[in-house]
C-alpha positions in Angstrom: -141.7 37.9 80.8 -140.4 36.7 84.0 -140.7 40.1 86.0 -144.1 41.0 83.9 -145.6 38.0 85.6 -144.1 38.4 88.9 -145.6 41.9 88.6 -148.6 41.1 87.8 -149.6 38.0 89.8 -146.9 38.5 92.6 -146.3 35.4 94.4 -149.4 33.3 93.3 -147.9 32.3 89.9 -144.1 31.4 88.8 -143.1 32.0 85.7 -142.0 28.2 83.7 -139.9 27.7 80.5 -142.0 26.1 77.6 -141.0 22.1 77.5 -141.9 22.3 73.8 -140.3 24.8 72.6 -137.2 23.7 74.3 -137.7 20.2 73.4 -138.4 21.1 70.0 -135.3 22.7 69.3 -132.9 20.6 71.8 -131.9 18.1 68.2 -130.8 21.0 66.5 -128.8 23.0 69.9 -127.0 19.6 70.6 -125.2 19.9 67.6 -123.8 17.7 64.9 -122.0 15.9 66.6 -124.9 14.3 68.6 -127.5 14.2 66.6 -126.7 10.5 65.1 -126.4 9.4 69.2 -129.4 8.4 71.2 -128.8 11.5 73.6 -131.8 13.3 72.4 -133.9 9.9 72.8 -132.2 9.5 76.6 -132.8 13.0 77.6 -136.6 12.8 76.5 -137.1 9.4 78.3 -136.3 11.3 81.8 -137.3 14.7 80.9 -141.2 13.7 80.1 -141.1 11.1 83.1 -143.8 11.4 85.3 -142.7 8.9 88.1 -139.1 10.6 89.0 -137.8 13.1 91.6 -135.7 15.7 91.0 -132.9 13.6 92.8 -133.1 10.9 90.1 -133.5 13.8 87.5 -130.5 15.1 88.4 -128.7 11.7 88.7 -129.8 10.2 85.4 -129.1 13.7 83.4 -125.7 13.4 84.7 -125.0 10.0 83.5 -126.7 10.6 79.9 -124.7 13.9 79.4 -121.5 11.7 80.7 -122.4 8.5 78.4 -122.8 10.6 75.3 -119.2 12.9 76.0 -122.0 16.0 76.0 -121.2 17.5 79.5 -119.6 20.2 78.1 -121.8 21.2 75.7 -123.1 25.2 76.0 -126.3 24.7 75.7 -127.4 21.4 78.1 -125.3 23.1 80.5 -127.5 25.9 80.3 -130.8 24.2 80.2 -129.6 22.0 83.3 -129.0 25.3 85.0 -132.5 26.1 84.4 -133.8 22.8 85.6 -136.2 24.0 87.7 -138.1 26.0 85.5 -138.9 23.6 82.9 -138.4 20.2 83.9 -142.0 18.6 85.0 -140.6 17.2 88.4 -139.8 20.5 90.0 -143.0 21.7 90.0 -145.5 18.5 89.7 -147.2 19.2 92.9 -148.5 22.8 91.4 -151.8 22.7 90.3 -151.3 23.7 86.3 -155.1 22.8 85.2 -154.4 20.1 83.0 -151.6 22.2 80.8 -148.7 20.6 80.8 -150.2 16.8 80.3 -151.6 18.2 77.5 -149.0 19.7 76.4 -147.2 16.5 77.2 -149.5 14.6 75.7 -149.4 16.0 72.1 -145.8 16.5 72.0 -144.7 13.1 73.1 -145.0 11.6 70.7 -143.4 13.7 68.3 -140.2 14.0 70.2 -139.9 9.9 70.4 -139.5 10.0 67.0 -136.6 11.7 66.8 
């Protein structure tokens, strides 16, 4: 999809991983072991904030993955690593027409919940 896009639109448009999808499925790629902690719930409260930077993204990620023992998990490892492609405060000075607060917007509360 990536190079399909680049193809296509060249330069003018990057290519971004779907928040929901990996929101959505972050509870059950954590594992059992965290799925009774608040890590989810932590994660979500600095993933879907509008007011950070990525230098305080990257500084509070750290500390929740530390605080729950989840630094070494495969999958956050992975998803950090990919940061920029998904997380809203890498790219919130692109224009995005109104997509991902929707998005945002009807997701939010869903995650919260969990």
């Amino acid at each position: 999809m990536k190079g399909a896009i680049k193809n296509v639109f060249g330069d003018i448009v990057t290519h971004r991983l779907c928040m929901w999808h990996i929101m959505n499925k972050m509870p059950e790629k954590v594992g059992d072991a965290f799925r009774d902690t608040d890590l989810v719930k932590d994660l979500c409260g600095i993933i879907w904030n509008e007011e950070i930077d990525s230098i305080e993204f990257e500084e509070q990620w750290t500390s929740i993955v530390n605080k729950h023992g989840a630094s070494e998990n495969e999958w956050l490892v992975s998803m950090y690593g990919m940061r920029e492609q998904w997380i809203p405060c890498y790219f919130k000075d692109l224009f995005l027409g109104g997509l991902l607060k929707t998005t945002s917007r009807s997701f939010s509360g869903i995650l919260h919940e969990v």
